[in-house]
C-alpha positions as CSV (number, residue, x, y, z in Angstrom):
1,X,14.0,-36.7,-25.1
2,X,13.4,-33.9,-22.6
3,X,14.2,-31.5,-25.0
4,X,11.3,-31.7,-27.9
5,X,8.8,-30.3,-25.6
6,X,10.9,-27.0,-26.1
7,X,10.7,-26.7,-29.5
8,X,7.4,-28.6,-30.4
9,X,5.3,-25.5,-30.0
10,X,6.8,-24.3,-32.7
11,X,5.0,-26.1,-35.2
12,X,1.6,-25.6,-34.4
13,X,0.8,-24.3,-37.8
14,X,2.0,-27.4,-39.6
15,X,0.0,-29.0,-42.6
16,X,1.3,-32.6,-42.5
17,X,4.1,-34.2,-40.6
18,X,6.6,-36.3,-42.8
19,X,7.5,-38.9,-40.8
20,X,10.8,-41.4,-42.4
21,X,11.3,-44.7,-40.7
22,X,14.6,-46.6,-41.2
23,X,13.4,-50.4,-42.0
24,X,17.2,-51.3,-41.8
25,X,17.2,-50.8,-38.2
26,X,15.1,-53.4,-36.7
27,X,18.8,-55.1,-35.8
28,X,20.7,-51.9,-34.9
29,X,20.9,-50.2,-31.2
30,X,21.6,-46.4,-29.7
31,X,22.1,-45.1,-26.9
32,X,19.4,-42.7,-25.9
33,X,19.9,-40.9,-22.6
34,X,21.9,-43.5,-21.1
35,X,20.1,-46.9,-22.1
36,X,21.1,-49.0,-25.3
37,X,17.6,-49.2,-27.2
38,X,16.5,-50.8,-30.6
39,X,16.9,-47.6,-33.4
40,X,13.4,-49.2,-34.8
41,X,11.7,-49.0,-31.6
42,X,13.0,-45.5,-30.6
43,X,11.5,-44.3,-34.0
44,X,8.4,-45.9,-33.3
45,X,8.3,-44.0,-29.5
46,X,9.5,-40.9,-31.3
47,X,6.5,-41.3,-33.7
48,X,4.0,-41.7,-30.9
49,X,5.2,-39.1,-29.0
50,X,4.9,-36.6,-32.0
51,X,1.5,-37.5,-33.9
52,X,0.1,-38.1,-30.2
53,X,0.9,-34.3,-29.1
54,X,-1.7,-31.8,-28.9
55,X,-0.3,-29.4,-31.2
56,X,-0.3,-32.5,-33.8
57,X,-4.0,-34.6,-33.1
58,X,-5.4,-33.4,-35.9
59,X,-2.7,-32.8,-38.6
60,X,-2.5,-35.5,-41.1
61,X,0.3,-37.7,-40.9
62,X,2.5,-39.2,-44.0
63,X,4.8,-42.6,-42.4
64,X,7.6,-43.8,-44.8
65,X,8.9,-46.4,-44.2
66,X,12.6,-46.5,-46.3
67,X,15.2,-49.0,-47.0
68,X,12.8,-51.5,-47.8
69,X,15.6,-53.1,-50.4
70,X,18.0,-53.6,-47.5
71,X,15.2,-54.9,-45.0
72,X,14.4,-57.2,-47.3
73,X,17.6,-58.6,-48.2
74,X,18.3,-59.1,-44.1
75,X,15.3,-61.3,-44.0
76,X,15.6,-63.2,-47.0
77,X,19.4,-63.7,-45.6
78,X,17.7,-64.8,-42.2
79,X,17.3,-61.8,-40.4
80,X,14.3,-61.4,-37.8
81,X,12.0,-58.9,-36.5
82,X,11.7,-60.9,-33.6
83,X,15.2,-58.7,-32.8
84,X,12.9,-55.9,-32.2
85,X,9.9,-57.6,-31.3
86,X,9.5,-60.0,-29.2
87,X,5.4,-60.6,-29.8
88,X,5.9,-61.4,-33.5
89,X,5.2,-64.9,-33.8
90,X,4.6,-65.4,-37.4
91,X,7.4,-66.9,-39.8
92,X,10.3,-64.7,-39.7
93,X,11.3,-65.7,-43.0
94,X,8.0,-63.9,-44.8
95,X,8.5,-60.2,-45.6
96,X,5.5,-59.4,-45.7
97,X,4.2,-60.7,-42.9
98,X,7.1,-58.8,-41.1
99,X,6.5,-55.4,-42.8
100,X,2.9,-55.5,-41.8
101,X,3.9,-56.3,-38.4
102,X,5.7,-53.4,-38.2
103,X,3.5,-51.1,-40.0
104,X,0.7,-52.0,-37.2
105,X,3.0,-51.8,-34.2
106,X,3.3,-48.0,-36.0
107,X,-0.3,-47.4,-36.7
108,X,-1.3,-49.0,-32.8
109,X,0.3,-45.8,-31.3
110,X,-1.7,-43.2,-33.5
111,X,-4.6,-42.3,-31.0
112,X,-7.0,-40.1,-33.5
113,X,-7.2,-42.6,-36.6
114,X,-10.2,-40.4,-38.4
115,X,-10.2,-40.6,-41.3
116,X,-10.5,-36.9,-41.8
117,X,-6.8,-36.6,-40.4
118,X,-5.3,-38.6,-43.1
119,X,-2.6,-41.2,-42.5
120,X,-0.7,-42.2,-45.6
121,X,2.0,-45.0,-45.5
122,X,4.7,-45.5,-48.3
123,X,7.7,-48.0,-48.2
124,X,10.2,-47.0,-50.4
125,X,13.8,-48.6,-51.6
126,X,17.0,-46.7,-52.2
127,X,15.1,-42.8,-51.4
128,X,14.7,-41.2,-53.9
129,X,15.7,-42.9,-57.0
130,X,11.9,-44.7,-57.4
131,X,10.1,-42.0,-60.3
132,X,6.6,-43.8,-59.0
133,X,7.2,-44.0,-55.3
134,X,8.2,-40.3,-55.3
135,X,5.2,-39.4,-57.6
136,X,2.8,-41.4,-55.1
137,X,4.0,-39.5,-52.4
138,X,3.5,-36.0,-54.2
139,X,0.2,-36.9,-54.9
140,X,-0.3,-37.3,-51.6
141,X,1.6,-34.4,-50.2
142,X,-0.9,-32.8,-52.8
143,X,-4.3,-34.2,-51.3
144,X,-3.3,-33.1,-47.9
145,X,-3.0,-29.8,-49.1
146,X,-6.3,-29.6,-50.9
147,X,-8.3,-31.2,-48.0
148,X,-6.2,-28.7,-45.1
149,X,-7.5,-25.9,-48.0
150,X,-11.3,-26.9,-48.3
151,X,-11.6,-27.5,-44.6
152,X,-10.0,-23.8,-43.8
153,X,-12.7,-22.8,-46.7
154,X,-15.7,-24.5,-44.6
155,X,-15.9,-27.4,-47.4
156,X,-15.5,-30.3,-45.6
């Protein structure tokens, strides 16, 4: 919106971005300034505007995607990404096929891929209540520390 330039500034010190995507919403819509938009793709744009900012190119990025139980369950009970995205052309009925989709439709906006930024992806299924998805994710939260710490340090 025409507001997040105000307060992105704010945040030029930041060591990682947390990004949380709501998989369930590939079929749900919002109203954002005036024009009824798909909530998946309004992440996405949201996404892309943030990691694409100047204050952000270079800070690594972790992308959960959530609600991976429930985004499942709509596709297995015939639900399509095709709702969202009109270029997906593979079967509808295959999650995985779908979840990569929109994992690449996510990853297409990040302009500065290197690998030295660090982009970590996580799907996850009722937030919170996974012991080993949370403990991935805190290892990871953890690596972007030490890396941010040996390159401030001159060691990468």
């Amino acid at each position: 919106s025409k507001y997040s330039k105000k307060w992105l500034h704010s945040f030029d010190h930041t060591t990682g971005i947390i990004f949380v995507v709501n998989l369930n919403d590939f079929d749900q819509y919002q109203t954002v300034d005036g024009q009824r938009v798909n909530a998946l793709k309004h992440s996405r744009d949201l996404f892309k505007k943030i990691v694409n900012d100047e204050v952000f190119k270079y800070t690594p990025i972790m992308l959960i995607f959530d609600q991976y139980d429930l985004f499942k369950r709509k596709i297995e009970n015939g639900g399509s990404i095709n709702t969202a995205f009109n270029g997906y052309n593979d079967d509808s009925s295959d999650i995985e096929k779908s979840m990569n989709y929109i994992k690449n439709s996510f990853m297409n906006k990040v302009e500065n891929k290197q690998k030295r930024r660090g982009i970590y992806i996580h799907c996850t299924s009722y937030y919170g209540n996974n012991f080993n998805q949370i403990k991935q994710i805190f290892k990871d939260v953890q690596h972007i520390k030490l890396t941010r710490n040996l390159d401030i340090g001159g060691l990468l």
